[in-house]
N, C-alpha and C positions, 0 to 999 in steps of 0.2 A: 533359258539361262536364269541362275538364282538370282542376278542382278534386278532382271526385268521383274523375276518376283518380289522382294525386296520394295521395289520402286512400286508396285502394284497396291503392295499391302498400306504404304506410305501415304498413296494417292486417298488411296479409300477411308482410311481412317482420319487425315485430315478434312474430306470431302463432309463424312459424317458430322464430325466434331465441328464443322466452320464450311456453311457450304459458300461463300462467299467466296472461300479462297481457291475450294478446290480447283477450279478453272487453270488459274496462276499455276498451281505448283505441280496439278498434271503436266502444263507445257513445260515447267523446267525442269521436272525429273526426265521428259524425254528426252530435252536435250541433251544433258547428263550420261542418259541411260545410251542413247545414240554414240557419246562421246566414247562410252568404255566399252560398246560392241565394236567402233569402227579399231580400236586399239588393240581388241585379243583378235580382230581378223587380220590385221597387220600379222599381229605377231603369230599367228600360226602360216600366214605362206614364210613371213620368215625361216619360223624352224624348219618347215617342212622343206626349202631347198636343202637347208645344212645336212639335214638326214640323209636326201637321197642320193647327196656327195658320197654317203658314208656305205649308202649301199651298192658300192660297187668291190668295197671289201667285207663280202659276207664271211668269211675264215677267219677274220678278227674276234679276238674273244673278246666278251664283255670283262672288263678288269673289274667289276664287282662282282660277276658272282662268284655265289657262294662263298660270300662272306658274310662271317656273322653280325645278326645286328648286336647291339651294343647294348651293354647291360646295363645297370639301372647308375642313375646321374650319382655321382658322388656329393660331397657336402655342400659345393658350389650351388643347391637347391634346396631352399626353406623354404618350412611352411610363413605364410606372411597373410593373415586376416582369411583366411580358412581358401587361399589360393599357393601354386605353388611359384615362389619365388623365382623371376628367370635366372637371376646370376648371382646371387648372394646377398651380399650388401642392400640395403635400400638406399637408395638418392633421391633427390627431393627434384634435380632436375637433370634435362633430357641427357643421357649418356655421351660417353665422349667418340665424335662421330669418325665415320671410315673415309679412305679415300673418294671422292666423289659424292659425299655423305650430307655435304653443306652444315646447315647450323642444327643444333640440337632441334629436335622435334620436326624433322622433315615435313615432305610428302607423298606418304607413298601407304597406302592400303592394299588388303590381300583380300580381297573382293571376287565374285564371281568369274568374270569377263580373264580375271589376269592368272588367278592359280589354275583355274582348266585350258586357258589360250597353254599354260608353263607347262602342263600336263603333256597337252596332245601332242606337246614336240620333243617328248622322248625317245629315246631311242628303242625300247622295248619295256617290258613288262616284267616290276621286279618282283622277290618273293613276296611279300604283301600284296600283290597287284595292284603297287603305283606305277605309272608313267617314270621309269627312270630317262632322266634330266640330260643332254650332254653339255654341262658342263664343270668346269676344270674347279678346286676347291675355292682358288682365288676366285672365282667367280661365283662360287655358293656365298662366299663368307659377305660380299656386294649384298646379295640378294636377301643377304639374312637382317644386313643392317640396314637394308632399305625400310622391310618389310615390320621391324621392331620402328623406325623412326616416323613410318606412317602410323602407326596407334600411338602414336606422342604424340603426334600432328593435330591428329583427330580427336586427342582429351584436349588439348589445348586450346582449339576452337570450340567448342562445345560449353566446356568446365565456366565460365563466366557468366553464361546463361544458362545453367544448366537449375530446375527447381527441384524434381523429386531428388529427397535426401540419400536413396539407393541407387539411383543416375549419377549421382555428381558424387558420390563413393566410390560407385565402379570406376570412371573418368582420374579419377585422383588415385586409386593402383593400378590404371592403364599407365599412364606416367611415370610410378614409382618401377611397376615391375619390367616396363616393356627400356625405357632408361638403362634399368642395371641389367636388359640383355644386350645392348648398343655395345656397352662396357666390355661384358664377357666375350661380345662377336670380334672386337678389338683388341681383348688381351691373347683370344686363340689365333686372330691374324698374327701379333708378333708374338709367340710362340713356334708358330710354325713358319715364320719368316718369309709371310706372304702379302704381299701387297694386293687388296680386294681389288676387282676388274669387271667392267660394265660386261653386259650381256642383254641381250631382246628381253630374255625376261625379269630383268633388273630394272631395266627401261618403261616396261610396260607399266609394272607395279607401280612406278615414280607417278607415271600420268593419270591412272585410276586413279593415286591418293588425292591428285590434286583436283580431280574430279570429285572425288567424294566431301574435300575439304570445301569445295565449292555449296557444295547439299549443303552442308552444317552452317555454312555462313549466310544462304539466305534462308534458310528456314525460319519460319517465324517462331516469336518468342512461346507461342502456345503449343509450338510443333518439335521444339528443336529436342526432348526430354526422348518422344518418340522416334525421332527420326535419328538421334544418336543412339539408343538403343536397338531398334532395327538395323542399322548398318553394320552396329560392332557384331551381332548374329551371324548376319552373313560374312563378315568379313576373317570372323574368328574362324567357322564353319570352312571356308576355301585355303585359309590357311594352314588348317590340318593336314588337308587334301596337297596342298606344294609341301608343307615339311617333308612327309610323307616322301616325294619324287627325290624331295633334295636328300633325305639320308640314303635311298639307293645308289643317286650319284654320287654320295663324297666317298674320297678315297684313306685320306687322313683320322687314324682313331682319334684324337679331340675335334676333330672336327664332326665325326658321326655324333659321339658321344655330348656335347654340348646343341647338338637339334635334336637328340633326343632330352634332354631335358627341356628346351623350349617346346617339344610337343606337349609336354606332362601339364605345364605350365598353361601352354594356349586352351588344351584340350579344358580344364580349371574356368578360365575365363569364359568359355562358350556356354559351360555350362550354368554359370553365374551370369551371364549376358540372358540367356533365356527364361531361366527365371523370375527376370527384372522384365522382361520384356515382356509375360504370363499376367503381372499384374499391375503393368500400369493401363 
């Protein structure tokens, strides 16, 4: 799993840098690491009963195919410091949150363990070959503002201690842009007159995040530049992988049409996460 990778590359590079500590923070990545295996294993017998309910009306047709995806974001996406904007506007702070959303800047990451657990419990194979999702759009729009309020979450812990001047840039438009998608996943809920609704894999994501928020708060001051930057990789990285599942699920065109601009946006961020992550 990328998780364990992730946690692997973490170990090793703090062990180099500081062998003192490596001992420590081997045992509490695996705790960590243990925490967010034993939650996508949950959450795949989960989905996997709800499917083989489903398999017993195989004549049902899948109500997305063969539908188009969704052409390019309208003006609600700018460019903003050479990434693209999730929802417009820039805010300084965390977006205005969803039903079961709690306070600005959550907890919830889109990490290894939770976007392939969210994967494997779809219901078939869409035209892209993502894992399409089964769930209902009120439940996408949950999962969309979980998953923007886990990268708040996680500049938030971070950003205080954070030294390189391109770490604590990145963290400060994790904020701004992943804020004003909380916003837009908020203004498409009433638009379309839907109240967002929990799901396994709404749930899972919540628990990872706070797993991962957990790494960032005891890393040490010498580690935390690294180990925020390796996490937002992978975290950006698996969440390409669920947008992906969640636009074959949705049913609603603002609703396809606003994850596909948060892919254009995430995809941005992964690739500016890894860059940062090449040189420090």
């Amino acid at each position: 799993m990328r998780a364990r990778g992730i946690t692997d590359k973490l170990v090793a590079r703090r062990a180099a840098a500081s062998p003192g500590t490596g001992t420590a923070l081997q045992a509490l990545m695996t705790k960590h690491r243990n925490a967010l295996i034993l939650a996508a294993t949950t959450l795949v017998f989960s989905l996997a009963a709800g499917c083989s309910s489903d398999d017993d009306d195989d004549d049902s047709p899948n109500g997305n195919a063969g539908r188009p995806s969704a052409g390019a974001p309208d003006s609600g996406g700018t460019s903003n410091g050479g990434t693209t904007s999730l929802g417009g506007a820039d805010v300084g702070e965390a977006g205005a949150p969803m039903s079961n959303g709690g306070q600005p800047g959550g907890t919830a990451g889109a990490n290894a363990a939770g976007a392939n657990a969210a994967g494997a419990g779809g219901a078939g194979e869409g035209a892209g070959g993502a894992a399409t999702l089964n769930l209902s759009d009120a439940q996408i729009l949950l999962v969309l503002d979980t998953l923007n309020k886990g990268e708040v979450e996680a500049a938030y812990t971070a950003l205080p201690r954070l030294v390189d001047p391109s770490v604590e840039a990145f963290a400060e438009q994790m904020i701004v842009d992943h804020s004003s998608a909380r916003q837009s996943v908020a203004a498409t809920a009433e638009a379309l007159d839907l109240n967002p609704e929990p799901s396994p894999t709404q749930r899972a994501l919540e628990g990872e995040g706070e797993s991962q928020v957990a790494l960032l708060r005891s890393a040490s001051d010498a580690a935390i530049d690294a180990t925020y930057i390796d996490l937002q990789v992978g975290a950006h990285d698996e969440a390409l992988a669920l947008l992906a599942s969640l636009e074959e699920a949705a049913d609603a065109a603002e609703l396809t049409q606003l994850i596909t601009t948060l892919q254009m946006a995430v995809h941005d961020h992964y690739d500016s996460a890894v860059a940062i992550d090449a040189d420090l």
